[in-house]
C-alpha positions as CSV (number, residue, x, y, z in Angstrom):
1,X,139.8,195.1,34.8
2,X,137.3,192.9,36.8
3,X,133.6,193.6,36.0
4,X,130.9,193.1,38.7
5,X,127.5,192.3,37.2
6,X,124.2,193.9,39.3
7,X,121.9,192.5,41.1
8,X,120.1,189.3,39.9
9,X,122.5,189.2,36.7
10,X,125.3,187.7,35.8
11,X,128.7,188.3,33.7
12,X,127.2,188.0,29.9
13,X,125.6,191.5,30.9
14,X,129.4,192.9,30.0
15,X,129.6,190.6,26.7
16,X,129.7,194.1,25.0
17,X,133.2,195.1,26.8
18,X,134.7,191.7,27.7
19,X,136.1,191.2,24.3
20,X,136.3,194.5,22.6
21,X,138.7,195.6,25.9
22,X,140.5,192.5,26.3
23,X,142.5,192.8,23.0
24,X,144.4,195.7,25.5
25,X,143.4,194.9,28.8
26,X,143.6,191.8,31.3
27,X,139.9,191.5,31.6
28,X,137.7,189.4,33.9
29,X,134.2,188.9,34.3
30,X,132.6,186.7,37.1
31,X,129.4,185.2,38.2
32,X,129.1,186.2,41.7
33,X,127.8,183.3,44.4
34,X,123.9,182.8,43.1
35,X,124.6,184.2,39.7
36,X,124.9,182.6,36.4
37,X,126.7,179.3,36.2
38,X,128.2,179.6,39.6
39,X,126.9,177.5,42.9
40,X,123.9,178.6,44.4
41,X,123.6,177.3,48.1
42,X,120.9,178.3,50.7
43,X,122.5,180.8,52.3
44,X,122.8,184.5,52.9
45,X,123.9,186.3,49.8
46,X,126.1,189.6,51.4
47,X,128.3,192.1,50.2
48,X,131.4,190.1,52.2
49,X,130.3,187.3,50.4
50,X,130.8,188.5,47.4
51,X,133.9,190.4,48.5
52,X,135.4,187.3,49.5
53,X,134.5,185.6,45.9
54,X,135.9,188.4,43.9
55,X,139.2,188.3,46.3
56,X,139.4,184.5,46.1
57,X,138.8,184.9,42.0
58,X,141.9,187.6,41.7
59,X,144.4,185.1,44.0
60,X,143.5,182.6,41.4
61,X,144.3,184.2,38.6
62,X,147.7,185.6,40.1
63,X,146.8,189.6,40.1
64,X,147.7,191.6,42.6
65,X,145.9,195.0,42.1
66,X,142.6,195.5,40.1
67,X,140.4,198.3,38.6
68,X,136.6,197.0,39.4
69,X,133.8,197.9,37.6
70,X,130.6,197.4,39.3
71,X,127.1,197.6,37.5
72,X,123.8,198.7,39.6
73,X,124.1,196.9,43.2
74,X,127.3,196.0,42.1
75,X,128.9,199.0,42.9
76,X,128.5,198.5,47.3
77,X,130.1,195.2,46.5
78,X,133.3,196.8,44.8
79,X,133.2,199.5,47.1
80,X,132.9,196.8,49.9
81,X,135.9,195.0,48.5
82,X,138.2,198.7,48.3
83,X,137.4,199.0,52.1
84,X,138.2,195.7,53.0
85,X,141.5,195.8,50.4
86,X,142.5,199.3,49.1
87,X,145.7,198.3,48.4
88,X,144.5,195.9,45.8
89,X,142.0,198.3,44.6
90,X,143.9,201.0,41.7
91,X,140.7,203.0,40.9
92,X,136.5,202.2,40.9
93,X,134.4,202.2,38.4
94,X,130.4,202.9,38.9
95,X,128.0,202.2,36.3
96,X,124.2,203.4,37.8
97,X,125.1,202.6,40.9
98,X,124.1,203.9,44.2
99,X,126.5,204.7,47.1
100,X,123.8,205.3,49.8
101,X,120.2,203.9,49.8
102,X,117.8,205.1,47.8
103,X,114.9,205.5,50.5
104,X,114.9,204.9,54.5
105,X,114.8,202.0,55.8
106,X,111.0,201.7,56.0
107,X,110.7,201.8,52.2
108,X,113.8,199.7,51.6
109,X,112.2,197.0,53.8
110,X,108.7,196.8,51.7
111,X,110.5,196.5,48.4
112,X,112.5,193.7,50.2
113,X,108.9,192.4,51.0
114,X,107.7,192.2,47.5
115,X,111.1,190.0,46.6
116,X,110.4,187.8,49.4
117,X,106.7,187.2,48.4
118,X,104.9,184.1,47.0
119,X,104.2,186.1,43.3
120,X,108.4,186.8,43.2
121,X,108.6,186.4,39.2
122,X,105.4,188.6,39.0
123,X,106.9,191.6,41.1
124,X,110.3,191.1,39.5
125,X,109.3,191.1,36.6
126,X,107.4,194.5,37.0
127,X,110.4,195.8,37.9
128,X,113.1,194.7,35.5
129,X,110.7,196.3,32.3
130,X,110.2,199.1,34.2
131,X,114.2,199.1,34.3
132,X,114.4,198.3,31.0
133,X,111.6,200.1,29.5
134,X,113.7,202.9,27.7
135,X,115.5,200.6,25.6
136,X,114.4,200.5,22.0
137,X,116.0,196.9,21.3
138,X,113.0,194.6,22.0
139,X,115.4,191.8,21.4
140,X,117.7,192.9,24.3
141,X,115.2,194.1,26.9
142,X,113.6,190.6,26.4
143,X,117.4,189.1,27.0
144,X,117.8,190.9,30.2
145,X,114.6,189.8,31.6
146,X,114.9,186.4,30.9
147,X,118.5,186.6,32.3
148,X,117.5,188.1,35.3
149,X,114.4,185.6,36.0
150,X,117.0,183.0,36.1
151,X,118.5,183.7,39.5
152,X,117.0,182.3,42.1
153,X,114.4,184.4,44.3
154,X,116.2,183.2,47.4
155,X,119.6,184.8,46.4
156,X,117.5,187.7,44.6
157,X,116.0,188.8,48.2
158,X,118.9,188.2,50.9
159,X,121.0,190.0,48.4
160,X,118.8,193.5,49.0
161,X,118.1,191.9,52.4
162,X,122.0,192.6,53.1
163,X,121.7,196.1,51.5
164,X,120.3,196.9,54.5
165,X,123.5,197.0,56.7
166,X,123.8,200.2,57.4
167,X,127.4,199.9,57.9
168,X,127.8,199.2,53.9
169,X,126.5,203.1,53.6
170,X,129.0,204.7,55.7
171,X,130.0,207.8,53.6
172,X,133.7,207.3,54.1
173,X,136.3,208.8,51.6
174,X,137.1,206.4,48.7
175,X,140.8,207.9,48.1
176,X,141.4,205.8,44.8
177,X,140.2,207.1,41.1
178,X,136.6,206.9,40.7
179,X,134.3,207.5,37.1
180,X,130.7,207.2,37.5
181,X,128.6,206.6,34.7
182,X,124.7,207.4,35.5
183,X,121.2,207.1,33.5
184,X,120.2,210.3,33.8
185,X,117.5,209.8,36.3
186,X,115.6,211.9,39.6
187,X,117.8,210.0,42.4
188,X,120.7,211.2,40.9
189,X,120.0,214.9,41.9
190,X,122.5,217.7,42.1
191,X,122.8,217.5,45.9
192,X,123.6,213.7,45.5
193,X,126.4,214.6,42.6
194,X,127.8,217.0,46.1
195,X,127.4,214.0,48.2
196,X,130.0,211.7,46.2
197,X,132.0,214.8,45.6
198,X,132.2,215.3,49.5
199,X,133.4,211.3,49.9
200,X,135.3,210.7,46.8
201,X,138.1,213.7,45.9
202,X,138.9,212.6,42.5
203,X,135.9,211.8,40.6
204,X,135.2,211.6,37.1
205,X,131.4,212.4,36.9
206,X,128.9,211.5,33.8
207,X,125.6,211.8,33.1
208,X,124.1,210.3,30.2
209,X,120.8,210.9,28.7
210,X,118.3,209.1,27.0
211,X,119.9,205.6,28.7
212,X,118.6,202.8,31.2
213,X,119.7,201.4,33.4
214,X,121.9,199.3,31.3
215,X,123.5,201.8,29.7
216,X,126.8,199.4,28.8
217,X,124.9,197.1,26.9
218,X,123.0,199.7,25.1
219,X,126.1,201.6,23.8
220,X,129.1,199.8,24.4
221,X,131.1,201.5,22.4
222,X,130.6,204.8,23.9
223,X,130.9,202.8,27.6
224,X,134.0,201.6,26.7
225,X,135.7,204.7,25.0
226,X,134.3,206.3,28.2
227,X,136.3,203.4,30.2
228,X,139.6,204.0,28.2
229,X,139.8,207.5,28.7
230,X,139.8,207.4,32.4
231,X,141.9,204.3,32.2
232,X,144.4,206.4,30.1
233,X,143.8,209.4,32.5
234,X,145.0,208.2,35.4
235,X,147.6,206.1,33.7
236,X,145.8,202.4,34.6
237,X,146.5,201.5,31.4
238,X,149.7,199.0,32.8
């Protein structure tokens, strides 16, 4: 299992499965390029970047096929990775993740404007409470924002700069096991829960209610029996 933090994270955000699951499974987290104690270079943080860091992590540690987990903009970096290596990909998991844009390309580029302004920690700030706002834990909503702060407003922006590749949106088939775990939310509309259904055959859908955004650190428990059961489903469990 390979977990794939969100955008402007890092991999403490799965401290709630990373050891509970890796008394059964071979589990490993990662700081993508920009993120937590990893380098952080002037340059353009992409999907294929991060692709090629999660590849370069798995030759490393000597495994050969890999169910990814991928958190918020995580999830077009895993399903970047299963396009550029599907035969090292055994099954996806998305947790409140999109797999198309959420608006057109004129609104995607004025939220990349706010990232890119002078007040960067003001506007991102705004938006991780209003991310986090549902969470009761004061304590924990506090922790993400602080975590999320950290990163680097030059690798915050290019990374939605990249997201808006239109090629990363193609709505190709994803022919490998798939369970989506969503916040119940607006965006994620009946007609979008038919548009995965038309590009991904075996799907495991859930909604959950009364969640953020960061529904696996809220109730890891129930992410991670969620996690098993799918794991054990499509017998990923060796």
């Amino acid at each position: 299992l390979l977990f794939v933090h969100g955008w402007a994270c890092d991999e403490t955000f799965w401290s709630g499965q990373a050891a509970p699951l890796g008394a059964k499974f071979h589990v490993i987290t990662i700081d993508l390029p920009g993120h937590g104690q990893s380098d952080k270079p002037q340059i353009a943080y992409t999907m294929d970047l991060y692709v090629r860091a999660i590849d370069a992590v798995l030759q490393d540690a000597k495994v050969k096929s890999v169910v990814l987990v991928g958190h918020s903009n995580g999830t077009p970096v895993i399903r970047q990775f299963y396009r550029k290596f599907p035969e090292k990909t055994r099954a996806l998991v998305i947790v409140d993740g999109p797999l198309r844009p959420f608006g057109d390309r004129t609104m995607m580029e004025k939220f990349v404007a706010r990232l890119k302004a002078p007040n960067y920690a003001e506007n991102a700030g705004k938006m991780i409470e209003g991310m986090t706002s549902p969470i009761q834990d004061a304590a924990l909503r506090e922790k993400i924002k602080t975590a999320m702060l950290r990163t680097p407003q030059y690798v915050a922006a290019t990374e939605f700069d990249s997201t808006l590749d239109e090629a990363l949106w193609k709505p190709d088939k994803i022919n490998v096991p798939v369970l989506m775990v969503l916040a119940k939310q607006p965006a994620w509309s009946p007609e979008y829960e038919q548009f995965v259904r038309g590009i991904v055959p075996d799907l495991d859908w859930q909604m959950w209610e009364n969640v953020s955004h960061f529904l696996m650190m809220e109730q890891p428990e129930r992410f991670n029996s969620a996690l098993v059961s799918f794991l054990e489903k499509h017998d990923l469990t060796r």
